[in-house]
C-alpha positions in Angstrom: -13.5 -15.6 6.9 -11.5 -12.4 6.1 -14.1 -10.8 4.2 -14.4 -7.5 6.3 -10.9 -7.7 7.8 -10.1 -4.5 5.3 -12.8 -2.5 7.3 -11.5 -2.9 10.7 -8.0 -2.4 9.8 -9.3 0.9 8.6 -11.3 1.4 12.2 -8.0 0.7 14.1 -6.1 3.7 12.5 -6.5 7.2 12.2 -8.7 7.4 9.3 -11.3 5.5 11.3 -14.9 5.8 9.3 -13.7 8.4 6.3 -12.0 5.8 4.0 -13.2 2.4 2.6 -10.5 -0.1 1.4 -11.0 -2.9 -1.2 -9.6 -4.6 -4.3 -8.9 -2.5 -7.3 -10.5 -3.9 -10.6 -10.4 -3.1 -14.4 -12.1 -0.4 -14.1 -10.3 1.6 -11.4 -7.3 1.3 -13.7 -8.0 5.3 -15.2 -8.6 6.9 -11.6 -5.8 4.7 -10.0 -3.6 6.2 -13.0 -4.9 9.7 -12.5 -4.4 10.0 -8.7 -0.4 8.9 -9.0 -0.2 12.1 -12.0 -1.1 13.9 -8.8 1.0 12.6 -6.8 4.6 13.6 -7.2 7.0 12.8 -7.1 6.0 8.9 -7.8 6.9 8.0 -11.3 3.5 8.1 -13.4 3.3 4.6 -15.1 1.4 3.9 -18.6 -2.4 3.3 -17.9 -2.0 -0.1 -19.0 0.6 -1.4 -16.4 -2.1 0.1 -13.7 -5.0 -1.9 -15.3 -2.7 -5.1 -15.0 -1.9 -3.8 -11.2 -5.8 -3.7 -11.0 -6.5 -7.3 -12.4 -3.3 -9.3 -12.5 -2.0 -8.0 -9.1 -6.0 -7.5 -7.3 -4.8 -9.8 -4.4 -1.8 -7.7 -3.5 -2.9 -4.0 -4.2 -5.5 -1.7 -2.5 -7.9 1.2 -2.7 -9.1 3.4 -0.6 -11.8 5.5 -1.7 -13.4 8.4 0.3 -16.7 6.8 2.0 -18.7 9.9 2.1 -18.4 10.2 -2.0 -20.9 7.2 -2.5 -23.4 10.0 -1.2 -22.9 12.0 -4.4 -24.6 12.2 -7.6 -24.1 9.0 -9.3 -22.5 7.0 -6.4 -19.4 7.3 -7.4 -16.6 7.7 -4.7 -13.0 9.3 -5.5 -9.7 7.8 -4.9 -8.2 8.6 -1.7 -5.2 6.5 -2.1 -3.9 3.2 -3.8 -1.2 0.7 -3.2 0.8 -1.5 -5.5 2.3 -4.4 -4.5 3.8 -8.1 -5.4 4.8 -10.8 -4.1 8.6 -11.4 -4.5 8.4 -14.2 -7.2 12.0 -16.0 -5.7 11.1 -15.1 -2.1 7.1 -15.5 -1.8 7.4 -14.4 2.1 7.6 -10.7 0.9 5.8 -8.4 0.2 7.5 -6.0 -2.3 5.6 -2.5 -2.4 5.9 -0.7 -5.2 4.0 2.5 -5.2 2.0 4.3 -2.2 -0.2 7.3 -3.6 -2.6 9.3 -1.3 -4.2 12.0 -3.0 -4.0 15.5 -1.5 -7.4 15.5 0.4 -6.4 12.5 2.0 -3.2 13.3 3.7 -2.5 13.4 7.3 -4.5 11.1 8.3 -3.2 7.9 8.4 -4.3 6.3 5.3 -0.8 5.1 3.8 -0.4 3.0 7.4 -3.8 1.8 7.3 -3.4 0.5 3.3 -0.1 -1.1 4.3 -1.5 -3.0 7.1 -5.3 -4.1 5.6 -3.1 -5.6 2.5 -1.2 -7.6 5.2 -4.5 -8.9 6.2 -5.2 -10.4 2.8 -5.4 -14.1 2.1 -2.7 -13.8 -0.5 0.1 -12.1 2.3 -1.2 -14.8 5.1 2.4 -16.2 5.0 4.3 -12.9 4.6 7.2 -12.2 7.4 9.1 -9.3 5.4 8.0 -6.2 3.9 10.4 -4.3 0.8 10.3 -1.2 -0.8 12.3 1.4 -2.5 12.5 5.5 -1.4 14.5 7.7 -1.9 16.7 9.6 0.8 15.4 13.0 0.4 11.4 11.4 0.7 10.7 11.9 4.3 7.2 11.2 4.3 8.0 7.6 3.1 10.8 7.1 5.4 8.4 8.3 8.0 5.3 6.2 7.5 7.5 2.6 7.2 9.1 3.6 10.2 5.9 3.6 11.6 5.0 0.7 10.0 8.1 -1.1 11.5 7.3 -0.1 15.3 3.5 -1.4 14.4 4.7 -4.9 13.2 7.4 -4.2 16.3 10.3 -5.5 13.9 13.5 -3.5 12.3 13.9 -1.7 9.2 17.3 -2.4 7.6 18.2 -0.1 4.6 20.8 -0.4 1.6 20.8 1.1 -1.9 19.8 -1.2 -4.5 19.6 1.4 -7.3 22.8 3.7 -7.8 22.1 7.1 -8.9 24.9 7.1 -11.5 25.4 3.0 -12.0 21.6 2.6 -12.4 19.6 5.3 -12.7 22.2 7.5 -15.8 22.7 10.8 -12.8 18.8 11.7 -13.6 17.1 10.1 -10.4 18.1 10.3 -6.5 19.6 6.6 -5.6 16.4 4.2 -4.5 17.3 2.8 -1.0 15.6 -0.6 -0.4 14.0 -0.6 2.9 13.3 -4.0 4.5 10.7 -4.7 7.6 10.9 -7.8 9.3 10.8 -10.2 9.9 7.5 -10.1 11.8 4.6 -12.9 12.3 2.7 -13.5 9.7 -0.8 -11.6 10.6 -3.8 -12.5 8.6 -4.6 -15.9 10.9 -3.8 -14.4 14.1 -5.5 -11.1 13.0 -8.4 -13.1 12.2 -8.6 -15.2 14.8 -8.6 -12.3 17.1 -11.6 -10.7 15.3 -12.8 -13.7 14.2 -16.4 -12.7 16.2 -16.9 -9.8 13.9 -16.4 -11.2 11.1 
């Protein structure tokens, strides 16, 4: 089983007891949309494409949610971070990741890494051997955390620009480089099998 498999990807990392990861759901879809408005410079989507993200798209996005909030009045914890994600409908091997937000209070610790590899986890990526995503050149924070990523899965990361400033984008928006990780073996079943007595 992979039930817990979220949990101890989070106890590997950095952000070891302070986060809890799971599935998003229709009801996350207003926090989810309020934590990327915080988040600049990510593009702020309509709340209805994050509700579809938190339904359509469970299996391939992720939470994390602060796990000394469910201590407060009402039990409700705060969003610490969320990732989107898909996979690539032609090439069902990748993962394509669309947005990574980690609110303020969450930052420096770890948590986009630990998201990145807990979704890799997931019965829906069990076959996935690449990783894509788009930043931009002047984002160093990205570019630093899937470099990180790459060395983790002990693969390459090739880049290219996919989106032209001025061809694509009408001279508004830095170009969108498309960085690709992999290929790498797929992890759930191994990761599970390695953990499979804690499970």
């Amino acid at each position: 089983m992979l039930s817990n498999v979220e949990d101890i990807a989070v106890r590997r990392g950095a952000a070891a007891d302070e986060f809890t990861l799971r599935r998003p759901q229709a009801e996350d879809g207003r926090s989810v949309n309020a934590l990327i408005a915080a988040c600049p410079p990510l593009d702020r989507n309509s709340l209805y494409l994050n509700l579809l993200q938190c339904t359509h798209f469970a299996e391939t996005c992720v939470l994390a949610e602060f796990t000394d909030d469910s201590s407060r009045p009402g039990g409700r914890s705060q969003p610490a971070g969320f990732i989107s994600g898909y996979l690539t409908p032609a090439r069902p091997t990748t993962l394509f990741i669309w947005q990574v937000a980690v609110s303020e209070r969450a930052r420096g610790r770890g948590l986009g890494k630990c998201m990145l590899l807990a979704l890799l986890q997931r019965p829906a990526c069990q076959h996935v051997t690449h990783i894509e995503t788009t930043v931009t050149p002047s984002n160093a924070v990205s570019w630093a955390m899937f470099n990180s990523l790459a060395r983790e899965l002990e693969c390459r990361l090739e880049r290219r620009v996919l989106f032209e400033r001025d061809t694509h984008l009408d001279g508004v928006h830095e170009s969108e480089v498309l960085a690709t990780i992999g290929p790498f073996a797929p992890r759930a079943a191994s990761f599970a099998a390695k953990h499979r007595r804690t499970l």
